[in-house]
Steps between C-alpha positions, in 0.01 A plus 500: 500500500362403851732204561838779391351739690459231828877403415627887468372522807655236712826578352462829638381423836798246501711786484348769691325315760336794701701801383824588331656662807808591325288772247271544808783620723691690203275687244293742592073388499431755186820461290501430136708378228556360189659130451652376193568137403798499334609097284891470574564165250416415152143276551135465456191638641260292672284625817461872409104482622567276752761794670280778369180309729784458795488883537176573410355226749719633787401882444235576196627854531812417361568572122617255307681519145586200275740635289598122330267129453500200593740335205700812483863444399677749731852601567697627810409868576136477340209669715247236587224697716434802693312505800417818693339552831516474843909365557376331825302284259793492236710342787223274601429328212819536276636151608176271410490662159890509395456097647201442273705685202801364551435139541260481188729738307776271551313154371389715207867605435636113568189367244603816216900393551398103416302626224700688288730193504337285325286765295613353176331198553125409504548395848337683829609572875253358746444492853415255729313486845813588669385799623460710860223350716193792438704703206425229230272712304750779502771319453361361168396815364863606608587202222276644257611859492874306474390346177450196596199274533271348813488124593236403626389712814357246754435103529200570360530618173709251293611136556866441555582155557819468674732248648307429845206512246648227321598303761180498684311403193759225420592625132455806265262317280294427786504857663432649159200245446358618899491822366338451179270290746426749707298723256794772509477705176808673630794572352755170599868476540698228552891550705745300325865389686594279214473461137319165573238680658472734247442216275242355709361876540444536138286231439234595740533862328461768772484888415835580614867264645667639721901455510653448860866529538618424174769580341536710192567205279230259637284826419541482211479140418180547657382747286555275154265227709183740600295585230416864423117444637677479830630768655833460682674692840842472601551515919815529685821665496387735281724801579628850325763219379327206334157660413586607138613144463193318611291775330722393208404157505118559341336453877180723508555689840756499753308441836766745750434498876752706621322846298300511840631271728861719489470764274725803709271842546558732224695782728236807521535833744209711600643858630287760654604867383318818544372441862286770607420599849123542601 
């Protein structure tokens, strides 16, 4: 909670630097209103606590309402949250918390649309580290409350051997064999580019290949040469268009960076209504 609330409040210094001379200049010191956030596209939820803490943070006077969840499946017109209090503060901090909200809401909605694609299949949605410098945490909650599932979260907690990996250690074998080495009782995955190397990968027997760039077919003729011990992620060009395809193939996740690396905000309005002079 202390490192949100030290980022809720940078983002709204950022954007309020010493005042909001705008709502200084126009409402009235003791006004009051009501402001209601208002979801204008089809989507998911993610972030609702993380707005909620944007007001509350700014002005603890101001009421807040969470009328939906994070994971909520909402539709265009749906109420979101009410927030009632002073309006110069409703002004003030309105922007931070729809950016918040709307950012997270629309990597949630991005994850849930991948998702239900491939949702007669045993396969998953995953993320990557792809993900806004200082919103990574978020971000992969944001994944989570889409219905999909976390990748690892920093360098720390897994090993993924990948091609500069590989080429620094001289072979897969031999970067696999460092890390066994090493003492790592970590989780290990190995990055494929070509079904040689996933022949190679397989015989040192990590937790986990990884599939970069390849095709739908050379998906799947990986998938008859990994055993089901090992688990098996497809990367690259997976899309709205091809991921029911790869999914199709018997792969165990489909690793997706684009859920937070372009995912478009999930369109959201917060109105103020009922404004009340002092």
């Amino acid at each position: 909670m202390e490192q949100l609330d030290t980022l809720i409040r940078q983002s709204l210094q950022e954007d309020m630097a010493a005042q909001d001379v705008t709502a200084l200049a126009c409402v009235d010191e003791g006004s009051s209103a009501t402001a209601r956030l208002y979801v204008k596209a089809e989507g998911v939820l993610s972030g609702i606590a993380v707005a909620a803490r944007c007001f509350a943070l700014h002005d603890h006077r101001l009421d807040v309402q969470c009328l939906k969840d994070d994971g909520d499946h909402v539709q265009a017109g749906d109420l979101v949250m009410l927030v009632s209090g002073s309006t110069r503060s409703l002004l003030a901090a309105e922007r931070t918390a729809l950016n918040f909200l709307q950012r997270l809401s629309g990597i949630a909605t991005a994850t849930w649309q991948l998702v239900r694609l491939i949702a007669d299949t045993d396969c998953c949605i995953t993320d990557t580290r792809k993900t806004t410098p200082g919103l990574r945490h978020l971000e992969k909650q944001a994944v989570l409350h889409g219905g999909g599932v976390n990748h690892r979260m920093d360098l720390a907690q897994a090993v993924l051997i990948k091609e500069n990996h590989i080429a620094a250690c001289g072979s897969i074998t031999d970067a696999v064999h460092a890390c066994y080495a090493a003492g790592h009782e970590l989780f290990i995955e190995v990055e494929c580019e070509t079904l040689a190397q996933v022949e190679e990968a397989v015989a040192v027997a990590p937790d986990m290949i990884l599939l970069d760039n390849m095709d739908v077919a050379t998906v799947a003729k990986a998938r008859a040469m990994v055993p089901p011990s090992i688990l098996l992620e497809a990367s690259g060009n997976i899309s709205h268009q091809t991921a029911a395809a790869y999914a199709a193939t018997g792969v165990d996740r489909l690793a997706v960076g684009a859920i937070t690396h372009s995912a478009p905000a999930l369109d959201l309005s917060l109105l103020i209504e009922h404004a009340r002079a002092a």
